[in-house]
C-alpha positions as CSV (number, residue, x, y, z in Angstrom):
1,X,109.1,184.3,183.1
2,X,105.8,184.1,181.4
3,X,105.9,186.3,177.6
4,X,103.4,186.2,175.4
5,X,104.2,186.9,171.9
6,X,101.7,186.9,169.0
7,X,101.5,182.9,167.8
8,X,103.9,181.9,171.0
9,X,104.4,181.9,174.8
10,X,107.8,181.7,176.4
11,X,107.4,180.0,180.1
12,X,110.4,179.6,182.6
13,X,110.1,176.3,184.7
14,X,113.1,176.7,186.8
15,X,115.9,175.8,184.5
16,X,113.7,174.9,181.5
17,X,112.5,177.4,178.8
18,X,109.2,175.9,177.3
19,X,108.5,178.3,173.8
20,X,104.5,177.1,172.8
21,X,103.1,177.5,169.3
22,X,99.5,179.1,170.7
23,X,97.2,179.3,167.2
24,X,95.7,175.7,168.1
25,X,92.4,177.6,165.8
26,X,95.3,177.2,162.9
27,X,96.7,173.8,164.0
28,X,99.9,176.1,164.9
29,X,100.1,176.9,161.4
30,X,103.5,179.6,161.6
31,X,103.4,182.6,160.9
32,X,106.1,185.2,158.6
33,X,106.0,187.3,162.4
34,X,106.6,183.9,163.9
35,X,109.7,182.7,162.1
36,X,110.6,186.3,162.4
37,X,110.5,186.2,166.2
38,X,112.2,183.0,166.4
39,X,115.9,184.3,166.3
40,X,115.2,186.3,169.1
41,X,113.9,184.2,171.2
42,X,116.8,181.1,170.6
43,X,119.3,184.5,171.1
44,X,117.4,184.9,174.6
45,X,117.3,181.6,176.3
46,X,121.0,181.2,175.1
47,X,121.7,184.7,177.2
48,X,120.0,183.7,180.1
49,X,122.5,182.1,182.8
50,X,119.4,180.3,184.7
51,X,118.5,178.4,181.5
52,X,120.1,175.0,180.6
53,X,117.4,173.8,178.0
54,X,114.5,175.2,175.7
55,X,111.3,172.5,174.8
56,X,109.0,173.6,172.0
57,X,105.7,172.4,171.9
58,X,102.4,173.1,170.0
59,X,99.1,174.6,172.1
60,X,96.0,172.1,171.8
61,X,96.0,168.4,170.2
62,X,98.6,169.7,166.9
63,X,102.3,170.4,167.3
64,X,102.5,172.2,163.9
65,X,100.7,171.6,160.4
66,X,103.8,173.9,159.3
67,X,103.7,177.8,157.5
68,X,101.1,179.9,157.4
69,X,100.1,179.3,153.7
70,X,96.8,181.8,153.6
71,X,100.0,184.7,154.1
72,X,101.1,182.8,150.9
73,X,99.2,185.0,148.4
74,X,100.1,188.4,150.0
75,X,103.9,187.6,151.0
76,X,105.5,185.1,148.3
77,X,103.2,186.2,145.1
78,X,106.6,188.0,143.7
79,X,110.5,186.8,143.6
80,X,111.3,189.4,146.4
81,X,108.6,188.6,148.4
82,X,109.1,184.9,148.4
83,X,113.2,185.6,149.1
84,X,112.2,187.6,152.1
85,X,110.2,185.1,153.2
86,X,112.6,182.5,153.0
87,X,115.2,184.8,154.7
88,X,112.7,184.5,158.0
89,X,112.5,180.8,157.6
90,X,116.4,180.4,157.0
91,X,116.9,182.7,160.1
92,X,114.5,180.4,162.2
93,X,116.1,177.0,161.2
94,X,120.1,178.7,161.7
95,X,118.9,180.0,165.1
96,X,117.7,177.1,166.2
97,X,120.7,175.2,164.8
98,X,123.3,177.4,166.6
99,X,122.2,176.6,169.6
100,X,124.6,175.9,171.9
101,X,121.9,174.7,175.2
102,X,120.0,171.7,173.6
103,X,116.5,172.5,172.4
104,X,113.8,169.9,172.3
105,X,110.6,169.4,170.3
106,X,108.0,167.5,172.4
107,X,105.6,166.6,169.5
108,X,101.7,165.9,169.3
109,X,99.5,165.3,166.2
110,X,100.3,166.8,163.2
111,X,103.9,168.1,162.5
112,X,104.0,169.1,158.7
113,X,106.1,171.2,156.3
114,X,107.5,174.0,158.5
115,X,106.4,172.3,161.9
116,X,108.8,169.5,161.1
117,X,111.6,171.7,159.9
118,X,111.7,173.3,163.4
119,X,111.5,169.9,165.0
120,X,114.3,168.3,163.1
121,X,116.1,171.8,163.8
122,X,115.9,171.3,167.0
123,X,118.3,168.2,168.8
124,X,115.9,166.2,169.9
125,X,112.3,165.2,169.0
126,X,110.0,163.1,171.2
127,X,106.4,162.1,170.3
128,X,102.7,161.0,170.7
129,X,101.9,157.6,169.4
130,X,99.2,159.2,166.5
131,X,101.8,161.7,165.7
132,X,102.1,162.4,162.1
133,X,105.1,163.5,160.3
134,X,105.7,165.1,156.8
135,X,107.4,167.6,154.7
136,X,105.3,168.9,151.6
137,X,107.0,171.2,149.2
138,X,106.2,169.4,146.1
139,X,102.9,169.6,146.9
140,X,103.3,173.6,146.7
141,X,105.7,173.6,143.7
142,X,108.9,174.8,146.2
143,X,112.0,174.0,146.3
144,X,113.2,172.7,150.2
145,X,115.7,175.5,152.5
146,X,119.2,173.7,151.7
147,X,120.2,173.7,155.2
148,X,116.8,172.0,156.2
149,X,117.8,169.9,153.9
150,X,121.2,168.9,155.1
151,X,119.7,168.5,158.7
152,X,117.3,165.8,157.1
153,X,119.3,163.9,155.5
154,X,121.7,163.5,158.2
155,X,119.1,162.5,160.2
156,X,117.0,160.4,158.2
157,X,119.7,159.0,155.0
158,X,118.8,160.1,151.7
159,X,116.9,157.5,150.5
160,X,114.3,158.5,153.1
161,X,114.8,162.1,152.4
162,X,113.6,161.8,149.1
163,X,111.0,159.6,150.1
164,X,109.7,162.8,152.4
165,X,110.4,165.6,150.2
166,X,109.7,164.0,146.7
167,X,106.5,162.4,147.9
168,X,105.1,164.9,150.1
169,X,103.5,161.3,151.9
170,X,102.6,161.6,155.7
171,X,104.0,158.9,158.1
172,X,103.3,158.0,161.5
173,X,105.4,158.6,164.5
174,X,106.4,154.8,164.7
175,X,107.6,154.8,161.2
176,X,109.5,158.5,161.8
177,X,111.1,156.4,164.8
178,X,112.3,153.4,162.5
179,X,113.9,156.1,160.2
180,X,115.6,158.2,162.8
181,X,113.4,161.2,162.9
182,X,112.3,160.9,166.4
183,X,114.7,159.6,169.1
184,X,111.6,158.5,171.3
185,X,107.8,157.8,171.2
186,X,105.5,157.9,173.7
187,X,101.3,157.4,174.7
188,X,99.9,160.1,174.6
189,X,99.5,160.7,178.2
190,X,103.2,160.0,179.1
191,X,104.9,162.3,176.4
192,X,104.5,165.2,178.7
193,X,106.1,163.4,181.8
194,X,109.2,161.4,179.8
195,X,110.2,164.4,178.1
196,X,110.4,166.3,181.6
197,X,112.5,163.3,182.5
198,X,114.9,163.2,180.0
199,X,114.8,167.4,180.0
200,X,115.9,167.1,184.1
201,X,118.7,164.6,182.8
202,X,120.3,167.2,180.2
203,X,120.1,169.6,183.5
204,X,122.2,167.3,185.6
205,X,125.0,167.5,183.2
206,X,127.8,168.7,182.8
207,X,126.8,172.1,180.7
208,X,130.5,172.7,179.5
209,X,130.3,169.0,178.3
210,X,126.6,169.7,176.9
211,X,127.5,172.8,175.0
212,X,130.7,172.0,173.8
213,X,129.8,168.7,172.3
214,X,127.1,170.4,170.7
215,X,128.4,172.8,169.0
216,X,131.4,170.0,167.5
217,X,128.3,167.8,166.2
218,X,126.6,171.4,164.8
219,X,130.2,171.2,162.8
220,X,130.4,167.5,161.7
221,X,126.9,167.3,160.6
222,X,128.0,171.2,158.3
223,X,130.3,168.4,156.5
224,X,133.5,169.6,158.7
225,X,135.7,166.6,158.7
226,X,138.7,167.8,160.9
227,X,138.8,169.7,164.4
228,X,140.1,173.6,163.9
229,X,140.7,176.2,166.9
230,X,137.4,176.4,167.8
231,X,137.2,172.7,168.3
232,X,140.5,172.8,170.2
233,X,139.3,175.7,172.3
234,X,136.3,173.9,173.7
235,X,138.2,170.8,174.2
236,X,141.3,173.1,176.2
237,X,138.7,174.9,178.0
238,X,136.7,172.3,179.3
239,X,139.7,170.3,180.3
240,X,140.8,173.3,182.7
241,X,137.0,174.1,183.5
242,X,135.2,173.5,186.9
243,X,133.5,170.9,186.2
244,X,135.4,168.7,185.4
245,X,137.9,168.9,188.5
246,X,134.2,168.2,189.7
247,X,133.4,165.6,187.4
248,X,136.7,163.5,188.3
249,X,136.0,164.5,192.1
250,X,132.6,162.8,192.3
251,X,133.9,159.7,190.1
252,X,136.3,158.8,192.7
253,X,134.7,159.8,195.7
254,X,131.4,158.0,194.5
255,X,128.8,160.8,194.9
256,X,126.7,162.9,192.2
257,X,128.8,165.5,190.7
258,X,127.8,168.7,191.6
259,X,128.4,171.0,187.9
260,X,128.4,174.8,188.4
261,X,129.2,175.9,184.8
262,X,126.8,178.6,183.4
């Protein structure tokens, strides 16, 4: 699978979906047609049996120095205009949210403003040392996307929360690893290979396990404080699933399990 989309490619690497931000001119400044496409794309990999996980990633020496804001003056110069604009953005960051196979931002340079609301949308960020790492709407007189919001401070506390979003201030990847913005950072020329790594170790797993688990964090971190039917259904149904009569049958006869779920 190789599609090209304008602002994106969508590459296949056997299991792996890798989505690429390609206006490296732009620093991989996002587009309105970007967010736009992004639904799609999340509703595709999720659709596709062969897939287990989808890595974003930024064309050239920038991950993303966030939206598009030259589009600013012709697409969020009236109330309408900006609400449809944030409806693309909002669609984006649910899309991405929702995911039930684990999505990954592999991050270089600068990731500002909309290029770190993806990443933090995503479950797991990994970086260049000389990454850089802010979120800037004070600096544009806009109030942050709730759920973005939400996603942040979970990650991050709200003390550091208001530190991004008040500020607007730029930190580096070492500091957005102290906070809890990035699970791991790497040199430059080993970010590639480690996130590969860790991307082949989501693969081995159990993908009932993967998906399920996911989607019960998705809930906790919505505020959900209880399990409901949906919670008990993933539980039920991976207890009674393949894997794990494959799970407990490798554990005890001391092999690699061998998951099938798709």
């Amino acid at each position: 699978m190789c599609q090209g989309m304008d602002g994106f490619e969508l590459t296949r690497d056997g299991e792996v979906a890798r989505l690429t931000l390609t206006r490296p001119e732009k620093m991989n400044a996002i587009t309105y047609g970007m967010w736009s496409a992004i639904p799609d794309v999340v509703a595709g990999v999720e659709a596709d049996p062969a897939l287990k996980v989808l890595v974003i990633a930024g064309a050239g020496k920038h991950f993303s120095a966030g939206a598009d804001i030259s589009e600013f003056g012709e697409l969020r110069t009236t109330a309408e205009g900006a609400a449809s604009y944030d409806k693309a953005v909002e669609g984006a960051v649910a899309a991405l949210t929702a995911m039930r196979k684990p999505s990954v931002a592999m991050i270089q340079g600068n990731c500002i403003g909309g290029g770190c609301q993806i990443s933090v949308a995503c479950d797991f960020r990994f970086a260049a040392e000389g990454a850089r790492f802010g979120i800037t709407p004070a600096k544009l007189g806009i109030v942050y996307h709730f759920d973005s919001t939400r996603q942040l401070v979970s990650l991050v506390g709200p003390a550091h929360a208001k530190y991004f979003l008040l500020s607007g201030e730029l930190i580096s990847a070492g500091r957005a690893r102290e906070i809890g913005l990035l699970n791991d950072v790497f040199p430059a020329g080993d970010l590639e290979p480690s996130t590969r790594a860790f991307v082949a170790t989501l693969c081995s797993r159990s993908q009932a396990s993967v998906r399920g688990m996911n989607r019960i964090i998705e809930k906790i971190v919505a505020g959900q404080e209880t399990p409901d039917a949906e919670v008990e259904e993933i539980r039920s149904e991976a207890l009674h699933g393949v894997d794990y009569a494959e799970g407990v049958a490798a554990f005890l006869e001391r092999r690699p399990p061998r998951f099938t779920f798709r």
